[in-house]
N, C-alpha and C positions, 0 to 999 in steps of 0.2 A: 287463201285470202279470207273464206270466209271462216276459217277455225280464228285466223288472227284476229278479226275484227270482232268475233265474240269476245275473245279474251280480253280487248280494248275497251268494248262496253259495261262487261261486268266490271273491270279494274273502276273507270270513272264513276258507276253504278256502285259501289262498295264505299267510296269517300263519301256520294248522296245518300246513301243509309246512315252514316255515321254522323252527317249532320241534320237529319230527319229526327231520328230517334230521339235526340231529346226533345224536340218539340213535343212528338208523339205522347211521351211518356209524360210530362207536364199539362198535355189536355188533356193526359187521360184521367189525373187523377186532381186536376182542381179544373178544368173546363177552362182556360182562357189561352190565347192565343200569344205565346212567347219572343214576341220579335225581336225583342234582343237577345235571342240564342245565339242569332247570324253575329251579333258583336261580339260574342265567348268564342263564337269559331273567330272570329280575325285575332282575338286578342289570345287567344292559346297560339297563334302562328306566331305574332309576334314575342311573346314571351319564350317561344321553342328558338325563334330568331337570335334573338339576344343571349338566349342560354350558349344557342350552337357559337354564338363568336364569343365568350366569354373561355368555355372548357371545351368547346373541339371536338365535341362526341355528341354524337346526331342521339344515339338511343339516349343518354340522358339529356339530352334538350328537347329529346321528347316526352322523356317522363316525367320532366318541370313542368312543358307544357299543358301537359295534361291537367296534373296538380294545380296550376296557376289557371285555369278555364274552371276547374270544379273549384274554387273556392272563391272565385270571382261568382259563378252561380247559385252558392248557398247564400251571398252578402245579397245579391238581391232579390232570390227570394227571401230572407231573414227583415232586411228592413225597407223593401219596396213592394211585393206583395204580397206577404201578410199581414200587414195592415190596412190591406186594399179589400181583404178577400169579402167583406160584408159587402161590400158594394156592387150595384151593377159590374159586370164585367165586362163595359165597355171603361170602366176606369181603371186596371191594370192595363188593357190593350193599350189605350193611351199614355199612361206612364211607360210600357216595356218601347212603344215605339220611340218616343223621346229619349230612352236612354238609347236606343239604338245610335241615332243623330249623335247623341254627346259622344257615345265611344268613338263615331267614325270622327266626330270635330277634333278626339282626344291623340287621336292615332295621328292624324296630322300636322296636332303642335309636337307633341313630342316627337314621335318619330319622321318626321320631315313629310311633305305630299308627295315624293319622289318614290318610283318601288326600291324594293331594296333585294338585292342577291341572295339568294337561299340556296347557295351551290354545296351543299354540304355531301361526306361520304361515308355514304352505307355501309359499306363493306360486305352488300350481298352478289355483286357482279350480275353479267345479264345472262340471259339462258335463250340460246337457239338451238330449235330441232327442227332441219332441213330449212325450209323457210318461213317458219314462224319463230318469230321472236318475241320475246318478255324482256323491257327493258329493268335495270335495278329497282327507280321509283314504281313502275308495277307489280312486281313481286312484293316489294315493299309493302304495294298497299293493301293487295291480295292476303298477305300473311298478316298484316296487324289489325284488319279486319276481320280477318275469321279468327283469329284469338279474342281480340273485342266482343265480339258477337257471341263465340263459346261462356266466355266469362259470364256476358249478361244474358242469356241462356240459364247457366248452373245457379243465378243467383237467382234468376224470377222464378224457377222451378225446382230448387233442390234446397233452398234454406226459407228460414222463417220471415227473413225480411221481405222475401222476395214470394212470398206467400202474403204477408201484408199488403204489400203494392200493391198486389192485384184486386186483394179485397177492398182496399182504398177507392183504385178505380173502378169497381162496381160500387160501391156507398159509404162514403168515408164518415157520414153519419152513423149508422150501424155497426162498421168495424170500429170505430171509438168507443163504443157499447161495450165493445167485449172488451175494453179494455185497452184496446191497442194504440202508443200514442202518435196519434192523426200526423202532427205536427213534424215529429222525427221522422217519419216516413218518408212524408213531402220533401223534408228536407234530404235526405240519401237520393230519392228520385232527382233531384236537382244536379247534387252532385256527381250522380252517376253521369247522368244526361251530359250535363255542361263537359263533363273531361273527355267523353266520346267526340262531344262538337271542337277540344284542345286539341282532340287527336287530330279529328277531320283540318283542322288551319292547317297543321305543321304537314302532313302529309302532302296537301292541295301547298304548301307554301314550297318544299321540296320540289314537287310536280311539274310544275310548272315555273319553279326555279326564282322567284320573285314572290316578296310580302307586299302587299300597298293597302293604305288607309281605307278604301271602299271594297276590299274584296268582300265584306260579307254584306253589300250589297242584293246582289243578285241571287244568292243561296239564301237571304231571308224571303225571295219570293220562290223561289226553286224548290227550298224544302216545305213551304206551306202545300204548296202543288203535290210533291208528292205523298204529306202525309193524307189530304182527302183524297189521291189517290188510291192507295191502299185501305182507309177506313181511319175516320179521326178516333185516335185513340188504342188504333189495332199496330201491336210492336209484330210479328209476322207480315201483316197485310204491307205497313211502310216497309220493310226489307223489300220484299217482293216488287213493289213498286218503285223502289230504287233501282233496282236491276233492271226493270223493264223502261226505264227511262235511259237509264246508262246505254242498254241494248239499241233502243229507238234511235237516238241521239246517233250514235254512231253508224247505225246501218243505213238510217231516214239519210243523214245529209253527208256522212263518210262514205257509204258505198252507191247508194239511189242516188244522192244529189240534187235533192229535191229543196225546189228553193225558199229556202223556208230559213228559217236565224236556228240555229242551236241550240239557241236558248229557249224558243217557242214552242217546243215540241212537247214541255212538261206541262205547259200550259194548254195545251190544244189535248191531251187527254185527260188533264183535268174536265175542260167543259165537258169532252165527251163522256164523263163517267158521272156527273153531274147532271147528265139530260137525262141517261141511260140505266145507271146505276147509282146514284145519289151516296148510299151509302158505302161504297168503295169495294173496292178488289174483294177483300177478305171480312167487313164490312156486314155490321146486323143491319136490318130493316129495322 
């Protein structure tokens, strides 16, 4: 039991890294708090929705998905905040929350208030050894996760762009100095970020077998939580602190039983690492 329930935490713990990260990676390199990332994860589910009833194949309605969440996040950052960027930064916060609103208003005309069936098939089957089990959508999300992850790994530390990021998010004043342009940067950072958050919908829309209009509700307060978990701005720290939520979540109220919401558990060490540790898991002073 408790080998399974590991493997159940990490799996849940693997889709909240994947919609963490782009937050992460967005404060890290312009400082403002991205609330409509939760609306790129609904809306890469829904765009992988439609794909998968259009052509029938879950991996390319994922890779639509994907596609259609990063390009839906370079158009706002392109013409909602960078033109915002001189300003206090409580005036993107403000614009990104209002679009959050529009998208969830937007998902409901169009795509009706009703959830909608995401029974689609893998084709990876499940896997039991003795009695622990892995069902298909955990394997699933297991493997497109650590691929995800490997990718943007080799890219933050093995090529030039991903050598720029980083220098972006130490001084994007500075690295513009040497030349590098600021702007293209931010913008890859966007799009990387946003098609991880396409992944996270379609996965979580499989998962749980239903799309609906408000689901990126609650994972735009979930993934804020985790990423001051881990350290705002630190892409290690939010992994880590994904997993340790996914873990928590499941052993606090799936095997303890402790009466407490599901959902409350990312929050309740947020405060605690904010009393305790301010600057998070992995986190400078």
């Amino acid at each position: 039991m408790l080998i399974q329930q590991l493997a159940n935490g990490i799996a849940i713990g693997s889709v909240y890294a994947l919609i963490s990260l782009g937050l992460t990676m967005v404060y890290g390199i312009l400082r403002i708090l991205h609330v409509a990332h939760a609306g790129i994860y609904a809306l890469g589910a829904y765009i992988g929705w439609f794909s998968f009833r259009l052509l029938g194949d879950f991996w390319l309605s994922l890779v639509i998905g994907m596609a259609g969440a990063a390009i839906a996040g370079y158009l706002v950052e392109r013409f909602l905040y960078s033109p915002l960027l001189h300003l206090p930064r409580i005036a993107p916060l403000i614009v990104s929350i209002g679009l959050f609103i529009t998208m969830e208003e937007a998902f409901r005309i169009v795509a009706g208030p009703h959830t909608l069936t995401y029974n689609a098939s893998i084709g990876l089957g499940n896997l039991s050894i003795g009695s622990f089990h892995l069902t298909e959508t955990q394997i699933l999300i297991l493997l497109v996760t650590f691929v995800i992850l490997i990718i943007l790994w080799t890219i933050l530390t093995r090529t030039r762009i991903g050598l720029a990021m980083r220098a972006c998010a130490m001084d994007a004043e500075t690295t513009s100095s040497f030349g590098v342009n600021v702007s293209g940067i931010i913008a890859v950072n966007f799009l990387i970020g946003s098609a991880m958050a396409g992944a996270a919908g379609v996965l979580i829309g499989v998962y749980d077998n239903q799309v609906w209009p408000t689901m990126g509700s609650l994972p735009a307060y979930k993934a804020l939580a985790i990423v001051v978990l881990g350290g705002l701005g630190n892409i290690p720290g939010t992994v880590l602190a994904a997993i340790v939520v996914g873990l928590a979540e499941t052993f606090l109220i799936g095997v303890l039983a402790i009466p407490f919401p599901r959902d409350a558990v990312a929050f309740i060490a947020m405060i605690l690492v904010l009393m305790f540790r301010p600057y998070g898991l992995l986190g400078k002073a």
